[in-house]
TORNUZA-78859 format. One record per residue: residue in three letters; residue number from 1; x negated, y negated, z negated of N, C-alpha, C in turn. Coordinates in Angstrom, 3 decimals. Atoms other than C-alpha are relative to their C-alpha. Layout:
N
@rest->Ala	nr->NUM	n.X->X	n.Y->Y	n.Z->Z	ca.X->X	ca.Y->Y	ca.Z->Z	c.X->X	c.Y->Y	c.Z->Z
...
This chain:
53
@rest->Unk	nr->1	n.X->0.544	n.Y->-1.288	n.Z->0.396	ca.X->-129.516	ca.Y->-367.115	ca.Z->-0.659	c.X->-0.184	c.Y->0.074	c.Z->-1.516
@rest->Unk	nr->2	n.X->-0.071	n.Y->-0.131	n.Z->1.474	ca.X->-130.647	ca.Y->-367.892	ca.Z->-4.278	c.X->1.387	c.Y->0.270	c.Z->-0.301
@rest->Unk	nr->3	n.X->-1.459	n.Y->-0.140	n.Z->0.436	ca.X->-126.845	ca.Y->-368.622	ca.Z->-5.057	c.X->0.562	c.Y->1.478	c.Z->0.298
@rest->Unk	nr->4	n.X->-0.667	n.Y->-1.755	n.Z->-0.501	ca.X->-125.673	ca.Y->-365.214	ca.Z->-3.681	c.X->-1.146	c.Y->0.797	c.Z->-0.996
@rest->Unk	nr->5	n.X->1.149	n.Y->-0.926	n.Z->0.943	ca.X->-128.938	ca.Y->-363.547	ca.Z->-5.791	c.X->0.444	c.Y->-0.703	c.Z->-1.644
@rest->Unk	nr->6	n.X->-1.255	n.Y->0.245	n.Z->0.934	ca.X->-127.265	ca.Y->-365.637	ca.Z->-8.798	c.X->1.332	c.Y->0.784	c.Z->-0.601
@rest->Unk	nr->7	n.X->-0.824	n.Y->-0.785	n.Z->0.244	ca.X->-124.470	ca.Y->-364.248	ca.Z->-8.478	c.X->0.282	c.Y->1.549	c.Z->-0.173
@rest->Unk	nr->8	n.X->0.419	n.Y->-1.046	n.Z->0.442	ca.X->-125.400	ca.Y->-360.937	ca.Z->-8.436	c.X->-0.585	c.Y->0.612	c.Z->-0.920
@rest->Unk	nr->9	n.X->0.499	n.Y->0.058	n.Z->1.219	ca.X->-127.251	ca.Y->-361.201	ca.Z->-11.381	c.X->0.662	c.Y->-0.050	c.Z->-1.212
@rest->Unk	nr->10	n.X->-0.955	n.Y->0.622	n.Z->0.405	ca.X->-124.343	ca.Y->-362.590	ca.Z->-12.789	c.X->0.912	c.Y->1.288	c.Z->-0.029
@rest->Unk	nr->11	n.X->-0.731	n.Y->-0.673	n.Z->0.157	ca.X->-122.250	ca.Y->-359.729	ca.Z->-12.420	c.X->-0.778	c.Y->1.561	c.Z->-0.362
@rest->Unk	nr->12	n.X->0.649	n.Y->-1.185	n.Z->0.396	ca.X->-124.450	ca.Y->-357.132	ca.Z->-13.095	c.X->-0.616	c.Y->0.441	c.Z->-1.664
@rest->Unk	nr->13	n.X->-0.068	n.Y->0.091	n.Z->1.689	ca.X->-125.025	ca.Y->-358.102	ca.Z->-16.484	c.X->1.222	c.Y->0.077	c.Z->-0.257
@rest->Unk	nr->14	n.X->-1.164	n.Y->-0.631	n.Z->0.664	ca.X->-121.554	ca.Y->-358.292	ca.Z->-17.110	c.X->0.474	c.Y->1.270	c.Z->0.398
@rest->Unk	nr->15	n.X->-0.157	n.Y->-1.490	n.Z->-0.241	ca.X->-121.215	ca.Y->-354.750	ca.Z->-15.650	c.X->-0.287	c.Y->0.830	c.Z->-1.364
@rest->Unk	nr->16	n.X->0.986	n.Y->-0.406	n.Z->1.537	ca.X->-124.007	ca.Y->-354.216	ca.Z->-18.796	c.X->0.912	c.Y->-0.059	c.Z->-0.445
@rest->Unk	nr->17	n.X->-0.589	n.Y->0.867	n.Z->1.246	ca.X->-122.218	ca.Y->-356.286	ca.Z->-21.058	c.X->1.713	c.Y->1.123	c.Z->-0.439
@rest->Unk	nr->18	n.X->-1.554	n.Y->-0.414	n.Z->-0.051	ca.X->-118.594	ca.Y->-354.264	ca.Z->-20.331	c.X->-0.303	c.Y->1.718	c.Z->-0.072
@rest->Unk	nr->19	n.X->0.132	n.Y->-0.901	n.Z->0.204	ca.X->-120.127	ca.Y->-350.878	ca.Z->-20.483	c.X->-0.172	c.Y->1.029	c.Z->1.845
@rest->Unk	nr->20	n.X->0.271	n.Y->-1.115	n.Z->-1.702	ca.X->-120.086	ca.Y->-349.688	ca.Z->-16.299	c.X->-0.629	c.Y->0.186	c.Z->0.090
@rest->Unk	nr->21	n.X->1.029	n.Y->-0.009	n.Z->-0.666	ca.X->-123.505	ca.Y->-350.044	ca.Z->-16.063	c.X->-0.771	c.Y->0.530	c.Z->-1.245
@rest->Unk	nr->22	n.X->1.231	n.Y->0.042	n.Z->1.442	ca.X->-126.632	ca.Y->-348.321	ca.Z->-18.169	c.X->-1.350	c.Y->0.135	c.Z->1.310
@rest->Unk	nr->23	n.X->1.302	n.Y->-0.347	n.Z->-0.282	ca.X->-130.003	ca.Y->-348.018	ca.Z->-17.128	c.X->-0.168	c.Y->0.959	c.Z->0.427
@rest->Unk	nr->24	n.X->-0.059	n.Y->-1.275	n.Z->-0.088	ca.X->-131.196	ca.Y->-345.119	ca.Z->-15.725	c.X->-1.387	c.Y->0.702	c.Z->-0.948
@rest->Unk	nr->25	n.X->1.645	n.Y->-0.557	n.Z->0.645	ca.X->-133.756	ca.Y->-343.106	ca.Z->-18.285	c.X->0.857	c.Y->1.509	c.Z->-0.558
@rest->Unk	nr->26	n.X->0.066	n.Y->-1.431	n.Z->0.883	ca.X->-134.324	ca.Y->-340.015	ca.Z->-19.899	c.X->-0.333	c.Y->0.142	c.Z->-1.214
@rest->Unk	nr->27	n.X->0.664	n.Y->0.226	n.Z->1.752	ca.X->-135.205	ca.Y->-339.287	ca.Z->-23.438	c.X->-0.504	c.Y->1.723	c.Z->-0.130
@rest->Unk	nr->28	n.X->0.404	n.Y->-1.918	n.Z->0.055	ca.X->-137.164	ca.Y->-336.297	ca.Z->-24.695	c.X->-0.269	c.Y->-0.336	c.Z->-1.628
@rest->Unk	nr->29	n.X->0.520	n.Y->-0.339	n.Z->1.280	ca.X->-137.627	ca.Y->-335.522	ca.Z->-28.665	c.X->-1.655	c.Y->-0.838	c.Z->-0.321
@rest->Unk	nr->30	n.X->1.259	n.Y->-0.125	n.Z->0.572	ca.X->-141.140	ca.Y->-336.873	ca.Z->-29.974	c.X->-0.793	c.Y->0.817	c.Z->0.358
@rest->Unk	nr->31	n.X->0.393	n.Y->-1.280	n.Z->0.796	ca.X->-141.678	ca.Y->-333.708	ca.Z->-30.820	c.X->0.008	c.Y->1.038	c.Z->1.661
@rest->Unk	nr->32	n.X->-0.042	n.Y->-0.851	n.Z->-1.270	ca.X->-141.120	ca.Y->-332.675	ca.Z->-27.313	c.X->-1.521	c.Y->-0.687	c.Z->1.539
@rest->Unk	nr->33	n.X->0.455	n.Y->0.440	n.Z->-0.863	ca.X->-143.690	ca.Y->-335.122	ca.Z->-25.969	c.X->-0.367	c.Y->0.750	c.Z->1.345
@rest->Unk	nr->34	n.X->0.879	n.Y->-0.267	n.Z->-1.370	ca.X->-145.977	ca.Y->-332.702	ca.Z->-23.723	c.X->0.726	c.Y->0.631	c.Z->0.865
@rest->Unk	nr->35	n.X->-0.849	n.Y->0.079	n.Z->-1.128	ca.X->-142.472	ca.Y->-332.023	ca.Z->-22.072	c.X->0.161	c.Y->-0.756	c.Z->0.857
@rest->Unk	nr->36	n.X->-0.729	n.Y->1.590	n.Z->-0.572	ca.X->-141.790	ca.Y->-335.584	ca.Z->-21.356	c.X->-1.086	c.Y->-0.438	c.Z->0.892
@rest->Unk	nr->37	n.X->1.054	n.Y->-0.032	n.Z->-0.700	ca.X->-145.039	ca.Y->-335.766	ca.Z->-20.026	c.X->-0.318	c.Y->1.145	c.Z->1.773
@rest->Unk	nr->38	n.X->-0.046	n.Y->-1.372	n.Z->-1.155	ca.X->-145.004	ca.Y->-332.384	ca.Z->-17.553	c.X->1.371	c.Y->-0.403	c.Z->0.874
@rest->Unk	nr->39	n.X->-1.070	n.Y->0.861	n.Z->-0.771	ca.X->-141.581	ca.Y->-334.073	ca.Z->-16.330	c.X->-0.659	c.Y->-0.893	c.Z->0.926
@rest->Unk	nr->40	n.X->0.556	n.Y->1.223	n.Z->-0.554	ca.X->-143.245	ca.Y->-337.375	ca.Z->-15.328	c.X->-0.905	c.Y->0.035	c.Z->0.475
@rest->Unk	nr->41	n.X->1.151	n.Y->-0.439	n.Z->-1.511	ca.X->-146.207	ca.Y->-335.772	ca.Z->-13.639	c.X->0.743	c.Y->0.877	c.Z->0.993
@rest->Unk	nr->42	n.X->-0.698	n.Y->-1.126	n.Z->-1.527	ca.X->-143.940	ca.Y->-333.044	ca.Z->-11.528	c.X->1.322	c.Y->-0.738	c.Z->0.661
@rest->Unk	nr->43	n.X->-0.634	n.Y->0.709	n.Z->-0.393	ca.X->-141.769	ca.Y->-336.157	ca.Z->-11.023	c.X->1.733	c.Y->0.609	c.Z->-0.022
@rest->Unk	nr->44	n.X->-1.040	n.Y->-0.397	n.Z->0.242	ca.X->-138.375	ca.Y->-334.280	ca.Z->-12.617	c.X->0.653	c.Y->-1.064	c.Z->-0.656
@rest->Unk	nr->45	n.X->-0.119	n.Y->0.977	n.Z->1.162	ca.X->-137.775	ca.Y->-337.699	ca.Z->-14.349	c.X->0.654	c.Y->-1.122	c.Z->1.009
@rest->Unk	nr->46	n.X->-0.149	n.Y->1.483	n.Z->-1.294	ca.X->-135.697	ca.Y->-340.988	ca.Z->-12.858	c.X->0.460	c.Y->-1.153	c.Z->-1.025
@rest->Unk	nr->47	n.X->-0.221	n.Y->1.049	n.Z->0.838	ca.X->-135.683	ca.Y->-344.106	ca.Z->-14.377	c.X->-1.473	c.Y->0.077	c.Z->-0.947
@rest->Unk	nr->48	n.X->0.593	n.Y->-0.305	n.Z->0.902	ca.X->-137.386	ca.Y->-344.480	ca.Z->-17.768	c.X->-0.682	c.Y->1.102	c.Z->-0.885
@rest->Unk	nr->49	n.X->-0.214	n.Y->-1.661	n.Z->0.686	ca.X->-138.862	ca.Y->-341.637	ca.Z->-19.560	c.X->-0.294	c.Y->-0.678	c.Z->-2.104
@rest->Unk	nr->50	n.X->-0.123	n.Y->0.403	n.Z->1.231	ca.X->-138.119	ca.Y->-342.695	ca.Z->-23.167	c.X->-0.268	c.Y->1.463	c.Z->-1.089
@rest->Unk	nr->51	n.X->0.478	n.Y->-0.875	n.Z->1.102	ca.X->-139.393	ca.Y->-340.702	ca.Z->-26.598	c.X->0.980	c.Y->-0.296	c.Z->-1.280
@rest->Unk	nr->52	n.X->-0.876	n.Y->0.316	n.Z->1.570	ca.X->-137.091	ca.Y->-340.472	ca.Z->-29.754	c.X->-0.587	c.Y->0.194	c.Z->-0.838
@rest->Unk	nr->53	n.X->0.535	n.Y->-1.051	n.Z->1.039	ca.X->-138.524	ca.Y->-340.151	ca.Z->-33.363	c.X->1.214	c.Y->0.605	c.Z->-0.675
């Protein structure tokens, strides 16, 4: 079992690494916080909810 969870680990970074794979987030402006916020309480948001300056 580890070995098989290994390996999966193992290829999922190189998924990263090669570009197939990103994260899943969102980004909102700074400047847009008390959007990014009203998202992530009415649960319109998946993944990360990330802020740009």
């Amino acid at each position: 079992m580890r070995s098989r969870l290994r390996e999966f680990e193992g290829a999922a970074l190189d998924d990263t690494v090669e570009g197939r794979w990103r994260a899943l987030s969102t980004t909102f402006p700074l400047s847009e916080a008390p959007s990014a916020h009203r998202a992530l309480e009415e649960r319109r948001t998946v993944g990360e909810v990330v802020l740009l300056p």
